[in-house]
DRENDO-954737 format. One record per residue: residue in one letter; x, y, z of N, C-alpha, C, O, CB in turn; residue number from 1. Coordinates in nm, 3 decimals. Atoms other than C-alpha are relative to their C-alpha. Glycine has a CB too. Example, Ala and Ser with C-alpha at 12.3 -4.5 7.8 and 13.67 -1.06 7.14 Angstrom:
+-----+---------+---------+---------+---------+---------+---------+---------+---------+---------+---------+---------+---------+---------+---------+---------+-----+
| res |     n.X |     n.Y |     n.Z |    ca.X |    ca.Y |    ca.Z |     c.X |     c.Y |     c.Z |     o.X |     o.Y |     o.Z |    cb.X |    cb.Y |    cb.Z |   n |
+-----+---------+---------+---------+---------+---------+---------+---------+---------+---------+---------+---------+---------+---------+---------+---------+-----+
|   A |   0.089 |  -0.119 |   0.000 |   1.230 |  -0.450 |   0.780 |   0.090 |   0.120 |   0.000 |   0.194 |   0.118 |   0.066 |  -0.099 |   0.003 |   0.125 |   1 |
|   S |  -0.082 |  -0.119 |  -0.006 |   1.367 |  -0.106 |   0.714 |  -0.077 |   0.109 |   0.073 |  -0.026 |   0.220 |   0.090 |   0.041 |   0.046 |  -0.142 |   2 |
+-----+---------+---------+---------+---------+---------+---------+---------+---------+---------+---------+---------+---------+---------+---------+---------+-----+
# end
This chain:
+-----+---------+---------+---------+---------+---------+---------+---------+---------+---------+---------+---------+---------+---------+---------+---------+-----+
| res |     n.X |     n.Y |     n.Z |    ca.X |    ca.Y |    ca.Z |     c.X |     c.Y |     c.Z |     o.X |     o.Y |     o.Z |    cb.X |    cb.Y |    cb.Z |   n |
+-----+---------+---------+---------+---------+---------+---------+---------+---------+---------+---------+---------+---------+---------+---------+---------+-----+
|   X |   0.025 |   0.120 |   0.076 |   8.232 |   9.689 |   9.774 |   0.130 |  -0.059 |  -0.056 |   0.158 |  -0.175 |  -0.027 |  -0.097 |   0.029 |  -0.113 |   1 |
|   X |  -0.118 |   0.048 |   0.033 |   8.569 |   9.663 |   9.600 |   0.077 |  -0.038 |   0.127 |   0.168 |  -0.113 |   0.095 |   0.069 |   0.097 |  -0.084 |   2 |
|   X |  -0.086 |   0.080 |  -0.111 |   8.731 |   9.559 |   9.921 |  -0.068 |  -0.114 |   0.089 |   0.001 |  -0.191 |   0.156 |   0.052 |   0.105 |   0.104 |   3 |
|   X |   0.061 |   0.123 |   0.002 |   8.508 |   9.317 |  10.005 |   0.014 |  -0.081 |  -0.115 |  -0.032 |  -0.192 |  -0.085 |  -0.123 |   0.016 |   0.023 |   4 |
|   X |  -0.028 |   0.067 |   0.182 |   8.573 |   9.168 |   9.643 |   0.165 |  -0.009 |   0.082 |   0.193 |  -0.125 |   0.114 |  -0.032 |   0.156 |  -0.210 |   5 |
|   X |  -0.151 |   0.013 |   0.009 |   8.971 |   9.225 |   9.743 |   0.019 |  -0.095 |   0.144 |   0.117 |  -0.169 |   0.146 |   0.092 |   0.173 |  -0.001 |   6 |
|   X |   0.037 |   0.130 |  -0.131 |   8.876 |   9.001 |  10.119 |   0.003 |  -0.069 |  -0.032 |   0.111 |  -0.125 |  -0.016 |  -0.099 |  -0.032 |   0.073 |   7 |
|   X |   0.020 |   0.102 |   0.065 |   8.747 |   8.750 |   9.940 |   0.086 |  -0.082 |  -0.060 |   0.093 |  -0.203 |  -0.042 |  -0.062 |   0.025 |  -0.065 |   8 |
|   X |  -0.116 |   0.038 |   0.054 |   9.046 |   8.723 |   9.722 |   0.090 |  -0.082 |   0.063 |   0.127 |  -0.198 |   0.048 |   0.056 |   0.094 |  -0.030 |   9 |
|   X |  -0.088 |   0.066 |  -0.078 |   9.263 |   8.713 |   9.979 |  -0.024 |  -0.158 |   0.088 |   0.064 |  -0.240 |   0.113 |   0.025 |   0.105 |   0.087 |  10 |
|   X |   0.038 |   0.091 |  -0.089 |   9.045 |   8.454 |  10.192 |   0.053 |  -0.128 |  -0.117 |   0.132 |  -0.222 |  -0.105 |  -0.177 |   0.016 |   0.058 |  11 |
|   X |   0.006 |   0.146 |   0.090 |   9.008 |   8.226 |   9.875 |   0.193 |  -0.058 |   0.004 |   0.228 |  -0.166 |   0.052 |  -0.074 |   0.049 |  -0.221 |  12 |
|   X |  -0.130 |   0.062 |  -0.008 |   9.428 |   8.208 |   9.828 |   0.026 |  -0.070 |   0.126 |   0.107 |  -0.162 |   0.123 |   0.102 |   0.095 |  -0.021 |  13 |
|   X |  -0.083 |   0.058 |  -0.141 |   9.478 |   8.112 |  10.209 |  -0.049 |  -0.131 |  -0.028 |   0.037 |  -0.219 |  -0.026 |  -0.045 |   0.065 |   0.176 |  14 |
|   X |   0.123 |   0.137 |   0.051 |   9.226 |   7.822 |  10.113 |   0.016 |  -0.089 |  -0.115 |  -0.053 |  -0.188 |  -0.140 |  -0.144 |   0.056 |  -0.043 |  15 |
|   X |  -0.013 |   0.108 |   0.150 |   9.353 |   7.671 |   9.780 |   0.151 |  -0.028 |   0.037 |   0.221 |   0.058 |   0.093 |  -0.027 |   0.089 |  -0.199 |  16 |
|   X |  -0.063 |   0.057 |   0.028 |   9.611 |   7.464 |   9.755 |   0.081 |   0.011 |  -0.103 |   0.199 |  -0.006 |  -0.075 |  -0.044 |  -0.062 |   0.010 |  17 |
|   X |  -0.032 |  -0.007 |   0.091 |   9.696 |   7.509 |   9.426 |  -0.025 |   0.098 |  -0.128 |  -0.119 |   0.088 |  -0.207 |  -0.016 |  -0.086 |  -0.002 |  18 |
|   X |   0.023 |  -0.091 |   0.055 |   9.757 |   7.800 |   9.240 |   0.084 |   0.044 |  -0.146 |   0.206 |   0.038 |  -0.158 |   0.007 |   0.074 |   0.099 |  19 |
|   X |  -0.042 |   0.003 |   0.110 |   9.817 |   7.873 |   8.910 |   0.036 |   0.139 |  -0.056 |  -0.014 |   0.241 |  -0.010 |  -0.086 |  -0.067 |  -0.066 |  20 |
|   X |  -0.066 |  -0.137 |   0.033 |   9.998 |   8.148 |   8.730 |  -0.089 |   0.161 |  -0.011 |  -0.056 |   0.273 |   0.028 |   0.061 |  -0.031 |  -0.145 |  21 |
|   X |   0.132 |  -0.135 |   0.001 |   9.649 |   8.390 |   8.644 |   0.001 |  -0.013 |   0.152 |   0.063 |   0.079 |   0.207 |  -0.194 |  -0.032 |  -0.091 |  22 |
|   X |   0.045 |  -0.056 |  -0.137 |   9.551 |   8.342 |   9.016 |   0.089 |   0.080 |   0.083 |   0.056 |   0.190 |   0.128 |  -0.037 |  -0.103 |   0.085 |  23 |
|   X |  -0.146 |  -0.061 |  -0.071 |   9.903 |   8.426 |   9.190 |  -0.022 |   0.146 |  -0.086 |  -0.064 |   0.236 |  -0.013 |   0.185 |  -0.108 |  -0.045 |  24 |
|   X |  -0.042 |  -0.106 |   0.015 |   9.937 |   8.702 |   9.000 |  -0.161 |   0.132 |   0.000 |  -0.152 |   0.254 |  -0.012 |   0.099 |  -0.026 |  -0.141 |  25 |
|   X |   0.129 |  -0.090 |  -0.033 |   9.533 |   8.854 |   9.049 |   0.006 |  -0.001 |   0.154 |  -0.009 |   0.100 |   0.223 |  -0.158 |  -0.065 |  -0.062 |  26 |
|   X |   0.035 |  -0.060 |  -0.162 |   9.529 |   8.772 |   9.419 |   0.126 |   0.064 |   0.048 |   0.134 |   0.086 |   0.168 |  -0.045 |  -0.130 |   0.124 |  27 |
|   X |  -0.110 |  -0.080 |  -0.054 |   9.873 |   8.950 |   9.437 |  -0.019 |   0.142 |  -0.018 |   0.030 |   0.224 |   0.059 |   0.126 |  -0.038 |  -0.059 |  28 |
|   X |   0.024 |  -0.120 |   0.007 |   9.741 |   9.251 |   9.283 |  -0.095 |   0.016 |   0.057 |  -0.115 |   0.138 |   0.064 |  -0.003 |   0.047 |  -0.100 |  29 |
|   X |   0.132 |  -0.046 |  -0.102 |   9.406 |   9.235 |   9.509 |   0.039 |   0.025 |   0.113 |  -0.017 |   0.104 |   0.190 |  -0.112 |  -0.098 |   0.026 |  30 |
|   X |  -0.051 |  -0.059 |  -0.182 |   9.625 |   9.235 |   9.835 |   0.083 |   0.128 |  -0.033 |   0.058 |   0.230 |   0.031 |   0.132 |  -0.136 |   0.113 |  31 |
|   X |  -0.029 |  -0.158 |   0.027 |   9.839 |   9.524 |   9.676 |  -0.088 |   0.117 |   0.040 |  -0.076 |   0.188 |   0.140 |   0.010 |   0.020 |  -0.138 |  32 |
|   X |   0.117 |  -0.064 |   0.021 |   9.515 |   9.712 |   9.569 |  -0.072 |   0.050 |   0.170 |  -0.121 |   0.158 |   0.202 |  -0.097 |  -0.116 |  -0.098 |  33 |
|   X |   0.075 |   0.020 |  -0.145 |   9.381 |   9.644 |   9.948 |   0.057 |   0.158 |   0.051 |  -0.012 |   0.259 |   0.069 |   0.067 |  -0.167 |   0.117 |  34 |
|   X |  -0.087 |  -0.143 |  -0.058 |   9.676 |   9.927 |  10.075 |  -0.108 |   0.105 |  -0.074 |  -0.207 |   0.163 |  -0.029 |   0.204 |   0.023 |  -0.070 |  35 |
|   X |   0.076 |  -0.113 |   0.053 |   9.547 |  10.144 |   9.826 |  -0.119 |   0.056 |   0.001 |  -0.131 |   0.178 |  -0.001 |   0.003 |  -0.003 |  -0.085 |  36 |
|   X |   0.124 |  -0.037 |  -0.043 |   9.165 |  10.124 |   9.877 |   0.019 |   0.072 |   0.150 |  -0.017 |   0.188 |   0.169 |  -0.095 |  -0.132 |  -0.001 |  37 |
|   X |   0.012 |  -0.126 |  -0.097 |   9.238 |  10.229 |  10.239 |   0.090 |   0.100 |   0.008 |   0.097 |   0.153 |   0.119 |  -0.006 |  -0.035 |   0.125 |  38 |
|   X |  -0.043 |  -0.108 |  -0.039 |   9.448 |  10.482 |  10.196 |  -0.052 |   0.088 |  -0.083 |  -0.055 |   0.198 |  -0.030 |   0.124 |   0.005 |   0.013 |  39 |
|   X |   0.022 |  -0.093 |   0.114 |   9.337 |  10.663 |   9.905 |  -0.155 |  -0.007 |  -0.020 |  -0.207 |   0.091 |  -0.074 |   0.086 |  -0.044 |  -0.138 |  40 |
|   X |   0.191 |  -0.018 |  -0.015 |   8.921 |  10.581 |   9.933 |  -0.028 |   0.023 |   0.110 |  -0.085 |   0.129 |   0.135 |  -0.102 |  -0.122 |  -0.027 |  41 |
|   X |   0.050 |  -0.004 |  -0.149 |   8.872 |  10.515 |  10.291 |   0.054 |   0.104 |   0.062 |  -0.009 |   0.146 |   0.159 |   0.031 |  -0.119 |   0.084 |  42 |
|   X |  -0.092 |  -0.082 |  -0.087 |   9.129 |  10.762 |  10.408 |   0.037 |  -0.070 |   0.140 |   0.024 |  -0.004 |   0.243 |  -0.069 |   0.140 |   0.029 |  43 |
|   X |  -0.063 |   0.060 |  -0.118 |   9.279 |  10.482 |  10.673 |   0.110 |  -0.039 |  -0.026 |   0.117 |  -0.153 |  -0.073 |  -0.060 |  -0.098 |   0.057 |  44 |
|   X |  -0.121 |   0.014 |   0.036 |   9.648 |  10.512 |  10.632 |   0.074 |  -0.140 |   0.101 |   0.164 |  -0.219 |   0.074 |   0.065 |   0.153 |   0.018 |  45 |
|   X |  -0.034 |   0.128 |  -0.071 |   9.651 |  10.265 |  10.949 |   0.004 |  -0.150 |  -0.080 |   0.093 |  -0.234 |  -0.084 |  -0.104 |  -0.010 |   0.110 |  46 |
|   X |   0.019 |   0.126 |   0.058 |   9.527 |   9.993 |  10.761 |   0.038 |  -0.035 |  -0.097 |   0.054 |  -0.155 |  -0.121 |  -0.091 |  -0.028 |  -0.013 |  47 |
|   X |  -0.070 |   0.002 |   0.086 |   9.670 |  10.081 |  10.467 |   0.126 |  -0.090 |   0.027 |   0.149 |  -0.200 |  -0.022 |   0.017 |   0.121 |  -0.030 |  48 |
|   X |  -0.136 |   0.038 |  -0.073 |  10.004 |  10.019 |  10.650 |  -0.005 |  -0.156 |   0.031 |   0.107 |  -0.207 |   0.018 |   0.020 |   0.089 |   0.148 |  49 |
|   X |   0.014 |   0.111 |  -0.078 |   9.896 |   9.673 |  10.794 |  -0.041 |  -0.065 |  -0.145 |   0.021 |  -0.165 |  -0.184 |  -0.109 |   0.004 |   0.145 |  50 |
|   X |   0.000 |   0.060 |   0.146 |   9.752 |   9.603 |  10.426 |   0.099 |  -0.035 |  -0.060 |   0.114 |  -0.148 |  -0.107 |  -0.045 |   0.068 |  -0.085 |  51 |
|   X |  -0.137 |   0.003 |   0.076 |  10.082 |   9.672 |  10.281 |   0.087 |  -0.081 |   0.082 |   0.163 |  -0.157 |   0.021 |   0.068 |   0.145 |  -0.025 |  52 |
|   X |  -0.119 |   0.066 |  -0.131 |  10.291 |   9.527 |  10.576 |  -0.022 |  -0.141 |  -0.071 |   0.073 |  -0.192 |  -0.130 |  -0.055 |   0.005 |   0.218 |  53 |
|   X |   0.002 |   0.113 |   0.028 |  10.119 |   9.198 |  10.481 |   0.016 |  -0.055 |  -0.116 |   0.065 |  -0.167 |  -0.125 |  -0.077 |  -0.030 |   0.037 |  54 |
|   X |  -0.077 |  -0.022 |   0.098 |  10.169 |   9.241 |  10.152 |   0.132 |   0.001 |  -0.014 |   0.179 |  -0.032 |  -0.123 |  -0.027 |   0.081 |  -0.032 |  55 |
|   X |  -0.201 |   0.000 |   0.019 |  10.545 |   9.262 |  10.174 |   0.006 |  -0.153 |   0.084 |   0.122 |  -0.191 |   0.077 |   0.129 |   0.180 |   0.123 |  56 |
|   X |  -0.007 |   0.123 |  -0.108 |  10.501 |   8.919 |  10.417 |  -0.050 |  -0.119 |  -0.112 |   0.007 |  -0.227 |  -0.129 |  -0.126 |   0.022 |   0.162 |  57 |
|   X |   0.079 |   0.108 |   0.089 |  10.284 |   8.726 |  10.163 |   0.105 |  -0.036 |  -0.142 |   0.136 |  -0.152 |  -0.170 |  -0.172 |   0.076 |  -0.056 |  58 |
|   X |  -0.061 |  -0.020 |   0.121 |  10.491 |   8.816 |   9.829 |   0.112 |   0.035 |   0.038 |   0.090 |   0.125 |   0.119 |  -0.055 |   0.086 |  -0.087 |  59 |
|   X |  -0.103 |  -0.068 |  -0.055 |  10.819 |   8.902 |   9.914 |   0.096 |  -0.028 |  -0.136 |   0.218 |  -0.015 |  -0.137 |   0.051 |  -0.059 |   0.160 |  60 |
|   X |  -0.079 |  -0.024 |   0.136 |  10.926 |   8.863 |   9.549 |  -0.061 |   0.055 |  -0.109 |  -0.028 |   0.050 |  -0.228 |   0.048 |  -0.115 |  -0.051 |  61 |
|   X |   0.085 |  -0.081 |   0.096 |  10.668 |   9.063 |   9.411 |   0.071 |   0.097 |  -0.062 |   0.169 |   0.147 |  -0.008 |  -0.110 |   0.065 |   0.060 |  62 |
|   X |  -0.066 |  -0.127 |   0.098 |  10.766 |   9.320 |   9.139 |  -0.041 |   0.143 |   0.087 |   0.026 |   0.246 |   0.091 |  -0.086 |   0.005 |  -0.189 |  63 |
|   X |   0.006 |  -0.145 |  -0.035 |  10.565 |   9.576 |   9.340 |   0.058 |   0.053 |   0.181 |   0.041 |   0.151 |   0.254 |  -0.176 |   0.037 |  -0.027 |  64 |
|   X |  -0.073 |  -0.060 |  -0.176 |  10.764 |   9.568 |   9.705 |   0.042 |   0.127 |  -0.044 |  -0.046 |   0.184 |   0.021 |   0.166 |  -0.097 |   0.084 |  65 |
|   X |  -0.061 |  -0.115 |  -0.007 |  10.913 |   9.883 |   9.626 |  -0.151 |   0.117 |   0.017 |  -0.156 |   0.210 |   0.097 |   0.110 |   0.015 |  -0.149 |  66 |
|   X |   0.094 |  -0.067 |   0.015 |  10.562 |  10.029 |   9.536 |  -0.081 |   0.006 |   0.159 |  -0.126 |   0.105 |   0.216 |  -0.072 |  -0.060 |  -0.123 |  67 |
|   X |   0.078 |   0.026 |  -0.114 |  10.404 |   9.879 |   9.849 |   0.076 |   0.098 |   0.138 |   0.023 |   0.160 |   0.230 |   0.000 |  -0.180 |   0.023 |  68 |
|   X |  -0.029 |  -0.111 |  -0.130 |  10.657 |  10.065 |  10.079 |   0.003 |   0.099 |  -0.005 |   0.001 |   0.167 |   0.097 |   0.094 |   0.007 |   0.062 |  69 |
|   X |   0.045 |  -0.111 |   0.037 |  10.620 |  10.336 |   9.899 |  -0.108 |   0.078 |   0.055 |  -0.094 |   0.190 |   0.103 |  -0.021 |  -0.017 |  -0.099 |  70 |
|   X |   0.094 |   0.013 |  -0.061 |  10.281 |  10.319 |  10.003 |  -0.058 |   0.038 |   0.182 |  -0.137 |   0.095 |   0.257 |   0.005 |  -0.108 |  -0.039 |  71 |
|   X |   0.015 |   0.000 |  -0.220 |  10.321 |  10.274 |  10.387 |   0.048 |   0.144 |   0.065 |   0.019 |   0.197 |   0.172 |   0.151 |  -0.146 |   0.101 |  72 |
|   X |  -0.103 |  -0.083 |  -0.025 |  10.599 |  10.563 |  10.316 |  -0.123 |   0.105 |   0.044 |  -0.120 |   0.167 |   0.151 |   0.119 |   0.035 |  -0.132 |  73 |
|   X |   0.108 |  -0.123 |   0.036 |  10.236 |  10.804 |  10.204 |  -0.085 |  -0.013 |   0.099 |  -0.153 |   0.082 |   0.139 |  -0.084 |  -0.002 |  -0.142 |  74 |
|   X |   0.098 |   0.002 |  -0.130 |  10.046 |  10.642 |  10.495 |   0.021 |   0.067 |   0.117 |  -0.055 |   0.136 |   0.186 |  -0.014 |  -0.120 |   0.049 |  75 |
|   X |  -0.102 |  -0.064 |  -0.116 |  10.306 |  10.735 |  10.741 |   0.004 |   0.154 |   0.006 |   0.009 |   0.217 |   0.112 |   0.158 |  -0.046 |  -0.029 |  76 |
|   X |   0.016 |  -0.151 |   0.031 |  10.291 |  11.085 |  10.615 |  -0.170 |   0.082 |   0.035 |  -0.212 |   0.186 |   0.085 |   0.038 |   0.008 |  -0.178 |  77 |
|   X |   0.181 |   0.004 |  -0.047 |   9.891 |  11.050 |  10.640 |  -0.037 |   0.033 |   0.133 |  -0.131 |   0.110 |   0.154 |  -0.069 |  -0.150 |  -0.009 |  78 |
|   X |  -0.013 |   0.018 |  -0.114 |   9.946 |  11.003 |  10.994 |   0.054 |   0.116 |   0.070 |   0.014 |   0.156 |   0.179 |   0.063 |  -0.103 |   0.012 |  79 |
|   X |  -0.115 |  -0.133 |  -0.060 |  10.225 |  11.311 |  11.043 |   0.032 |  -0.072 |   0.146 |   0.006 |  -0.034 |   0.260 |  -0.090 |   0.201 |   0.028 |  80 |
|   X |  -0.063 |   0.059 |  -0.074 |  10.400 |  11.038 |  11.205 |   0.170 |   0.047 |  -0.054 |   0.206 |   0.025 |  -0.169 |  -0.054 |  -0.152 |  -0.004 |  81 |
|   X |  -0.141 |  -0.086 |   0.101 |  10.791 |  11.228 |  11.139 |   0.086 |  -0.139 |   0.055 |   0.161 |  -0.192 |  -0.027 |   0.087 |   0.219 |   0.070 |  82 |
|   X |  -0.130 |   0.059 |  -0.054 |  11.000 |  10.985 |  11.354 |  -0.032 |  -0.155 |  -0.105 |   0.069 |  -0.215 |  -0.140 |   0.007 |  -0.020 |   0.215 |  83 |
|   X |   0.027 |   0.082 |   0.067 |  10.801 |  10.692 |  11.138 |   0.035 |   0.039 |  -0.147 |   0.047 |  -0.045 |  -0.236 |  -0.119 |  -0.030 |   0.030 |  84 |
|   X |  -0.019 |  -0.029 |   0.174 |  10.869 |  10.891 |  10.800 |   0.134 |  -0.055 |  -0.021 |   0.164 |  -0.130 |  -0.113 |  -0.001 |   0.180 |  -0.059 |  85 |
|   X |  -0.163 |   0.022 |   0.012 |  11.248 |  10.857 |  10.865 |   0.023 |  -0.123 |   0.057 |   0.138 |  -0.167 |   0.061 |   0.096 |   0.109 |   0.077 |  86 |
|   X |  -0.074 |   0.169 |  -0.001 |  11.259 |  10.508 |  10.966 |  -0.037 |  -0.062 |  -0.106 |   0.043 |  -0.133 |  -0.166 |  -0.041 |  -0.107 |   0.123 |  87 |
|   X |   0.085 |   0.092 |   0.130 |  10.962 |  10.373 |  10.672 |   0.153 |   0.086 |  -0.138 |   0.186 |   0.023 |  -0.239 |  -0.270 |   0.085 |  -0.038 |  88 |
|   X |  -0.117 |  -0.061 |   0.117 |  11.270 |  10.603 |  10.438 |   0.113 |  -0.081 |   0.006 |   0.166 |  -0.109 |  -0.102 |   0.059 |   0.159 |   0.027 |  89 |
|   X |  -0.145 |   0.036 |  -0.053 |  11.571 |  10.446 |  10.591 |  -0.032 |  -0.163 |  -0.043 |   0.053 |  -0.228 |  -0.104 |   0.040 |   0.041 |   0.198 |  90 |
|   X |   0.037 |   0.183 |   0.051 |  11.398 |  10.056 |  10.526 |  -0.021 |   0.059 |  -0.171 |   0.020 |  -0.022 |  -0.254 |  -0.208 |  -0.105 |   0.098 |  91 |
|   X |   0.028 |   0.056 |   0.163 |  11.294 |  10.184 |  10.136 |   0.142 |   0.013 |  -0.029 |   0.193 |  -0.067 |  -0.107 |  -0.115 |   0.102 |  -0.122 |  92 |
|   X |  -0.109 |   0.004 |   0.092 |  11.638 |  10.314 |  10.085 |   0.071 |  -0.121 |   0.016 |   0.129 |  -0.154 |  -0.087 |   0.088 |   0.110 |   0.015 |  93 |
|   X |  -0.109 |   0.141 |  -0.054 |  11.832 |   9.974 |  10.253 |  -0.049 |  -0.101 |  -0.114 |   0.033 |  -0.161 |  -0.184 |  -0.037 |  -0.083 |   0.197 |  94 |
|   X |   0.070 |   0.067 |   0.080 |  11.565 |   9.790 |  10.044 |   0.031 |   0.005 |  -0.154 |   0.063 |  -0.095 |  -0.217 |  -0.120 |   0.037 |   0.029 |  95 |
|   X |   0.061 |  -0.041 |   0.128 |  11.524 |   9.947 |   9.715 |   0.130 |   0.156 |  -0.045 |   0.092 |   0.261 |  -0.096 |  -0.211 |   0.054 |   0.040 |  96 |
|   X |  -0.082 |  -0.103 |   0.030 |  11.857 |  10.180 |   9.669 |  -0.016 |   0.053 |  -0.187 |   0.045 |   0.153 |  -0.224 |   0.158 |  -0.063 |   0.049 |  97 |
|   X |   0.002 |  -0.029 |   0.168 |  11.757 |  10.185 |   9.218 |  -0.158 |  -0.014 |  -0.021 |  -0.199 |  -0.069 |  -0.123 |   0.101 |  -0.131 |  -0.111 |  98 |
|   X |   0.143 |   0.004 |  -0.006 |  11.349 |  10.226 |   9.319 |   0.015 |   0.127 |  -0.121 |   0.105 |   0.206 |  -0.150 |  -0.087 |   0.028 |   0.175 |  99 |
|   X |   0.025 |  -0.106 |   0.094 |  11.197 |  10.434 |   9.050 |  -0.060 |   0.100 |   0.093 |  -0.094 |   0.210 |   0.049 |  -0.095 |  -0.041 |  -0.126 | 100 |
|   X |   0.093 |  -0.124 |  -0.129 |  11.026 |  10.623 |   9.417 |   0.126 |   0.051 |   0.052 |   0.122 |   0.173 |   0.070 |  -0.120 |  -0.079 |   0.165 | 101 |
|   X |  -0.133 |  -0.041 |  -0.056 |  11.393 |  10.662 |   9.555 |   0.010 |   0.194 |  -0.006 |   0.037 |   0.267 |   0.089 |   0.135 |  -0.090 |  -0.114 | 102 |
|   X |  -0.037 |  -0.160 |  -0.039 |  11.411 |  11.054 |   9.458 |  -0.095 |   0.072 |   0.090 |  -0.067 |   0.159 |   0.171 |   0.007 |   0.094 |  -0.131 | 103 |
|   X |   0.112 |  -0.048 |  -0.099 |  11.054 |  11.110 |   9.613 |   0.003 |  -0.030 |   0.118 |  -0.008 |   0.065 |   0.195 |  -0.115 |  -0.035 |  -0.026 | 104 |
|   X |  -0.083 |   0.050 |  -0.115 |  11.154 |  10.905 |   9.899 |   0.040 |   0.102 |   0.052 |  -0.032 |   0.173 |   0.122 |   0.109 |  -0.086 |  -0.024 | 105 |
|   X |  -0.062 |  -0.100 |  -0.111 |  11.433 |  11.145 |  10.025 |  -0.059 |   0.121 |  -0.019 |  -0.055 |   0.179 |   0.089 |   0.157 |   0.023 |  -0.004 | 106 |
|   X |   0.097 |  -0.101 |   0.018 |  11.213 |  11.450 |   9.889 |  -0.066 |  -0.023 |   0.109 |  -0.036 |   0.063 |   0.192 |  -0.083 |   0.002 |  -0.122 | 107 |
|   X |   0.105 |   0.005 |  -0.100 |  10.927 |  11.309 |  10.161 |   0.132 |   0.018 |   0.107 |   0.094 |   0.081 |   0.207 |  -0.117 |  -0.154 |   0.005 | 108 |
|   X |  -0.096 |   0.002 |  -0.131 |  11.263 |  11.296 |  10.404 |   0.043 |   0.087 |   0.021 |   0.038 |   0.123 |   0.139 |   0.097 |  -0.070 |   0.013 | 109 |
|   X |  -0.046 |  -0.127 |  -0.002 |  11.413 |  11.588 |  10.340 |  -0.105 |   0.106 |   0.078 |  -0.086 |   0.183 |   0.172 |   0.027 |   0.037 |  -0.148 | 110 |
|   X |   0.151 |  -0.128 |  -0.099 |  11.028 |  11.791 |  10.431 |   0.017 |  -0.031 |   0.082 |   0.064 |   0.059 |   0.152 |  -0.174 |   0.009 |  -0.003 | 111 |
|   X |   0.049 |   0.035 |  -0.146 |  10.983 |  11.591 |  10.732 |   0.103 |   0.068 |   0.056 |   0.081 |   0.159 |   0.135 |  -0.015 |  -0.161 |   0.051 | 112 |
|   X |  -0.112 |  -0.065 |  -0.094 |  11.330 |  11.686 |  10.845 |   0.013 |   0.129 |  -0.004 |   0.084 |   0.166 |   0.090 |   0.130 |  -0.042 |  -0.024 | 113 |
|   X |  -0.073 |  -0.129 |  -0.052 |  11.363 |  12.071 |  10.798 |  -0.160 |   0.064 |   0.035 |  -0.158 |   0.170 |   0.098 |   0.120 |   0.102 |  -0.137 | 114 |
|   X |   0.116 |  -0.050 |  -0.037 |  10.970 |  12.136 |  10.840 |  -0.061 |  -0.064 |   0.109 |  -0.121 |   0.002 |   0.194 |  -0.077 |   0.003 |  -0.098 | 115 |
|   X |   0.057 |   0.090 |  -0.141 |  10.860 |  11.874 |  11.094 |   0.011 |  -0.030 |   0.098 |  -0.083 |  -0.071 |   0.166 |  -0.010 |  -0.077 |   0.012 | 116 |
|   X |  -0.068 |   0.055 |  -0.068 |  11.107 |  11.807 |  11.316 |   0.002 |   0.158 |   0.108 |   0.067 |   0.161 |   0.212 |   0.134 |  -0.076 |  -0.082 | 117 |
+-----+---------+---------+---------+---------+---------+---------+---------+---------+---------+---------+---------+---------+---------+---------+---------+-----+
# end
């Protein structure tokens, strides 16, 4: 139900014209939110990823880009995709070198590389 509520959201912004400071900043946290419902309710880290992807495409001056690749970083891991852990790492650090995720970051990089690889 909540992601049908967070659809909606998104549909209505593609559709208005004119958006005002409350809306921008609710339908920015409903396409955020979107990642998170599938990765963390649904357990679909795919879509998560494609949630968040578009998310970083839509907002690209959002406060939470760092959070969102963060995100894709935990999907990617979801997946025990290794060669994807160390590239989604290599874009947060180029991105986001003073992220408050930055130490967990190379923590998730560091496992993949001496356990995964």
């Amino acid at each position: 139900r909540e992601l049908a509520l967070l659809h909606e959201m998104r549909r209505l912004r593609s559709n208005t014209v004119f958006l005002g400071p409350y809306a921008t900043t609710s339908m920015e946290r409903a396409a955020f939110r979107m990642g998170t419902v599938y990765l963390e309710n649904l357990e679909d880290p795919e879509a998560a990823i494609r949630e968040w992807r578009e998310f970083l495409e839509i907002w690209p001056r959002s406060l939470e880009r760092d959070d969102a690749l963060y995100g894709i970083l935990r999907a990617t891991v979801a997946l025990e995709d290794s060669l994807g852990v160390h590239r989604v790492a290599g874009e947060f650090r180029e991105a986001f070198p003073e992220s408050r995720w930055l130490d967990e970051v190379e923590a998730i990089a560091l496992e993949w590389s001496s356990s995964r690889l």
